[in-house]
N, C-alpha and C positions, 0 to 999 in steps of 0.2 A: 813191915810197911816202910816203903823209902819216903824218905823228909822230905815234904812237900817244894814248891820252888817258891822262893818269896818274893812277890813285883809287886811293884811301885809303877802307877800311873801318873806321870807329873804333868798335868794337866794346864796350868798357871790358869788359864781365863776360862770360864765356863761352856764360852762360844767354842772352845778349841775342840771338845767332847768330840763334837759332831765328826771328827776327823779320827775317834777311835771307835765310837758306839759299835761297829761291825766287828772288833776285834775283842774289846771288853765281854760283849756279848758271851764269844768263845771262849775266853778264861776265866770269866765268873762261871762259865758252866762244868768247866775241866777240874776235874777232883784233885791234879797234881800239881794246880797253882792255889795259893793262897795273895788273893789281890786284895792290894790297897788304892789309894788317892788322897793327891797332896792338890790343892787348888787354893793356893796364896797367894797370888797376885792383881786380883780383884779388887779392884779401890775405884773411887770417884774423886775428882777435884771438885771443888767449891770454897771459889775466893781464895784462891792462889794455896790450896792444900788438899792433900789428897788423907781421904778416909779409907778405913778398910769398909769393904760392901761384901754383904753377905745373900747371893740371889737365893729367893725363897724355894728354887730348882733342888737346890743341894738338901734341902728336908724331906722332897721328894723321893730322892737319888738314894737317902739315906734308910726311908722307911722301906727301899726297894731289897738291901742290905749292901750297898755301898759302906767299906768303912775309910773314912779320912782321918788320914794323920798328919801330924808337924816335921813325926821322926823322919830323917833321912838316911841313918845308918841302918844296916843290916838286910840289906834286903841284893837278892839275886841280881834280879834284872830292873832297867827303868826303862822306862816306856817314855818320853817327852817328846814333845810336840815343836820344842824350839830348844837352841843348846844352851846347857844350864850357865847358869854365873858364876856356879860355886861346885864344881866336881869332885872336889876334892871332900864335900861334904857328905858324899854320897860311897866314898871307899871306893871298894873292888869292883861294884856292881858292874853289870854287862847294861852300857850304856846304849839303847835302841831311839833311834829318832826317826819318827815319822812325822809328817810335815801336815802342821795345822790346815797351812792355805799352799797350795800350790798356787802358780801365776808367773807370773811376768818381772818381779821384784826382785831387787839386789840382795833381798836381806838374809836368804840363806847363806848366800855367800861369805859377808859382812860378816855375819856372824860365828861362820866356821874359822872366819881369820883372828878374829878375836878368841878364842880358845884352842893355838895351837897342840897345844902338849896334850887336850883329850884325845878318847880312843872309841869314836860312836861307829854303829852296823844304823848306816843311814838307808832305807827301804822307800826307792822311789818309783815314780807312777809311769816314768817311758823312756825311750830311748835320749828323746830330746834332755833329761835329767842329767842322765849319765855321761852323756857327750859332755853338755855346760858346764857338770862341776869339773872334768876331767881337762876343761880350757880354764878353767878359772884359777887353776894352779892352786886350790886349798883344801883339797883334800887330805893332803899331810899323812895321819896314822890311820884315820877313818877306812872303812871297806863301805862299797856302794852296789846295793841289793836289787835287782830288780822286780819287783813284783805287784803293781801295778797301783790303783786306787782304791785304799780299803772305807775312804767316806763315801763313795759314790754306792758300795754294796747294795744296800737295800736298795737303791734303786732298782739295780741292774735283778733284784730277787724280787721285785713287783712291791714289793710292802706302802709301799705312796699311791696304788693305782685308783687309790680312792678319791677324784677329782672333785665330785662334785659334791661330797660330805666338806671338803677342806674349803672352798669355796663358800657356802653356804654357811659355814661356823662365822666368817668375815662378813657376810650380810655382801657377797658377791654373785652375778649370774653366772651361773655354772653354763649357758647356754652360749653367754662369749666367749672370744677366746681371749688369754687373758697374758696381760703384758708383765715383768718383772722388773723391777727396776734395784738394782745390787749395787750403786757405786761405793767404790773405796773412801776412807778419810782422808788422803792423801798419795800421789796428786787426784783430786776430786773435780766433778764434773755437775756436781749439786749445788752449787750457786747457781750455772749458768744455766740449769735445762729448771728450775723451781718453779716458775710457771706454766713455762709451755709445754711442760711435760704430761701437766692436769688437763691441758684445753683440748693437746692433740690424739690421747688417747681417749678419749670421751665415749667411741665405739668399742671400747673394750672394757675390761676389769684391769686397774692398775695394781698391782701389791707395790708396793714400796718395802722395802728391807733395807735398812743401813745398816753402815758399819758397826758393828757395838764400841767402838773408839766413840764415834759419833755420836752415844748416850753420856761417855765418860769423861770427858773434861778434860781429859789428862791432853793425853795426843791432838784432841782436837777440838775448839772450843764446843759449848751446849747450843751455840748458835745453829749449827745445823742440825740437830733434831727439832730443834722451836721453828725453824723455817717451814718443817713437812709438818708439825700438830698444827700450825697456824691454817695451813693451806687443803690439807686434806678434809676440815670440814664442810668446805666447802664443795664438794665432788663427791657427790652417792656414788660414784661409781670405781672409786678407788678407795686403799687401805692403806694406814699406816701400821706396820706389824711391831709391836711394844718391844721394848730394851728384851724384855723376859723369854721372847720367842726365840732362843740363839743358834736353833739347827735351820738352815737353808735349804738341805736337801729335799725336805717335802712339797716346797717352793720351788724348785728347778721342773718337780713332776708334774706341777700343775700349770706351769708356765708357756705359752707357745712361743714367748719370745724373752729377750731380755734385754736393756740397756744396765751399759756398764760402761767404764773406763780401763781403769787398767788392775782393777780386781782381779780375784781368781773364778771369780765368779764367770767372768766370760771364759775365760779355761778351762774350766768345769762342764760350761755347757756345750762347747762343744763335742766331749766324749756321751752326751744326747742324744746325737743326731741329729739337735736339735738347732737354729740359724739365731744368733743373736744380733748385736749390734754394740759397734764400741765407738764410743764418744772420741775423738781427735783431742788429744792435750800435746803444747809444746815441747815435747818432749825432750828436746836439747838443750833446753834451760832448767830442765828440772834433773836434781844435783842433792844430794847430802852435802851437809856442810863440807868436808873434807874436799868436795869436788869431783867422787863418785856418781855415779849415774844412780839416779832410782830406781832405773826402771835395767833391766838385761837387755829385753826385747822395745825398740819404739813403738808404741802403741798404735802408731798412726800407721805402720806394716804390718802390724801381728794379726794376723787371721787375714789377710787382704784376699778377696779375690772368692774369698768363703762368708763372712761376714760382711753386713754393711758398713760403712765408715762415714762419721757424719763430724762437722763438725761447728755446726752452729745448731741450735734447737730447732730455730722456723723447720726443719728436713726430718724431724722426729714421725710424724707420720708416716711420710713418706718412706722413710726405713724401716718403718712398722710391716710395711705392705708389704717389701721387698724380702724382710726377712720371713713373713709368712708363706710366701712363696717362690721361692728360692728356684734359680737358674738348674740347668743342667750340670752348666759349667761350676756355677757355686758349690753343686755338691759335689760333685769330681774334686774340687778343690779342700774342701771341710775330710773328705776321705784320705789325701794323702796326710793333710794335716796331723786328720785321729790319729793317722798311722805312725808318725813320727812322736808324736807325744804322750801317747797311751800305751798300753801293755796291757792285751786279755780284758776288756770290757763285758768280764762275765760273771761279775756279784761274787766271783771267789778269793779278791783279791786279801782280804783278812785272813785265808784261811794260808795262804801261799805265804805271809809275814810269818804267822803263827810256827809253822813247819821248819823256816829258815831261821826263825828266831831260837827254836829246838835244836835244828841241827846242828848252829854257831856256841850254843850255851854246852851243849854233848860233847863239844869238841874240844873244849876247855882253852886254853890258853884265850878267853876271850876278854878279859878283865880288864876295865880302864884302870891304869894303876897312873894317877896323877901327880903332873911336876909341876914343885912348889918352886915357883920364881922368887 
């Protein structure tokens, strides 16, 4: 009997899961992998110090026979969801990155600069990926895989089609259609839409979903979760969906629309079908300290011409409508879009990492062997 292959799922935050659950799936079930999970970076700030937190998801996760560990020697392959700190802590292993949140954000980038001397098999979701990192000049030793969205999976394999159970559990009418609200923690659009965002959707179901930054203190003050418990009590016809709920996808299936900023969340929804809406933020003044851009794409063009674009709240209904029913032209425009930013929107895309992440490890010479500065 050949020696099993030993992986490491490095998961860091709990929310990040939802970005492998299609692919763990297939190797928890595969006899010639022996899977683990490493999920340490889960902390909350309170009064200027950060706690470690432990979501009560992962006792779940565990009685399911998830097993987590501390170790990070010995194992095959890692699976991570953003690039490590510490690679060198991890040996030989054949370092795999697939991407928590796709979008519109610097931070892939940023972050491949900061660890040149790794050697990751980065597996992305379309064309538009492979072009950007390939201008972005940091690719370095890396190889860039194409093979599509493996979070979007169970979408695209019906497993969410259950609308009006998911509805109903939230004490929502399954008989509206129902709005999504996903912004970012940063740059964020949830101070300025906090009101009117309750008044204007009053003919629909709201879900509300924030950021999980948003619950944690760290990245972004507690102020804006206290902003929505404050305000959702008051609107039977909206939800605020709790810190603990950390997968979005079941909320993309039930959603006919969504407000966003400059999440992945509106990147996501387009490979839908489906018409969102992206909030207008400054986008030329918004900068990491160094004086990098936050954003790749300005928010205020991305998706132009396919989404609606708004950029004061009073126009939140109003872009409600529009993206409910969406032009001709709109969708001629949301199709070239898909087509430049996605790869095979057909719930196989786990199975296609799975394959290439086989063929790359069969072929040997794949091993990040790390330089010590």
């Amino acid at each position: 009997m050949s020696k099993k292959i030993k992986l490491l799922f490095k998961i860091g935050y709990v929310y990040h899961k939802a970005a492998f659950d299609p692919v763990i799936e297939l190797l928890l079930d595969n006899p010639q992998y022996d899977v683990w999970f490493s999920l340490d970076m889960e902390k909350k700030r309170r009064f200027f110090f950060d706690f470690p937190y432990r979501a009560h998801i992962i006792s779940e996760w565990e009685q399911q026979g998830y097993r987590f560990t501390r170790e990070t020697r010995g194992f095959d392959i890692v699976i991570a969801g953003d690039t490590l700190r510490n690679s060198a802590d991890y040996g030989v292993a054949m370092l795999c990155f697939l991407n928590h949140g796709t979008g519109i954000k610097t931070i892939l980038y940023r972050n491949l600069a900061r660890v040149p001397h790794d050697k990751y098999q980065i597996f992305v979701e379309g064309r538009h990926r492979v072009e950007a990192l390939a201008r972005s000049g940091r690719i370095g030793k890396n190889e860039v895989h194409l093979i599509g969205l493996p979070k979007l999976d169970y979408y695209f394999q019906g497993r969410f089609d259950d609308r009006d159970s998911l509805l109903r559990r939230w004490g929502l009418d399954p008989v509206k259609k129902s709005v999504l609200f996903a912004p970012t923690y940063k740059p964020t659009c949830l101070y300025e839409v906090k009101d009117e965002i309750f008044e204007q959707t009053r003919e629909y179901n709201l879900i509300i979903k924030l950021h999980p930054y948003s619950w944690m203190g760290k990245y972004a003050p507690h102020r804006q979760h206290r902003i929505y418990e404050r305000r959702v009590k008051k609107y039977p016809h909206a939800v605020l969906l709790p810190f603990s709920e950390y997968n979005i996808v079941p909320y993309y299936a039930v959603a006919d629309t969504l407000i966003s900023e400059a999440s992945s969340t509106v990147f996501d929804f387009l490979a839908l079908r489906k018409f969102g809406i992206v909030y207008d933020l400054p986008c030329d003044r918004l900068n990491h300290s160094d004086g990098e851009p936050l954003l790749e794409i300005d928010n205020r063009t991305f998706l132009e011409g396919a989404f609606p674009h708004i950029s004061e709240p009073r126009h939140i209904q109003e872009a409600v409508h529009l993206a409910l029913h969406p032009s001709e032209e709109m969708k001629q425009r949301a199709d070239a879009y898909r087509d430049a930013l996605f790869y095979q929107l057909d719930g196989k895309a786990a199975q296609r990492f799975v394959e290439k992440m086989e063929s790359l490890f069969h072929q040997g010479g794949h091993e990040n062997v790390p330089t010590m500065e």
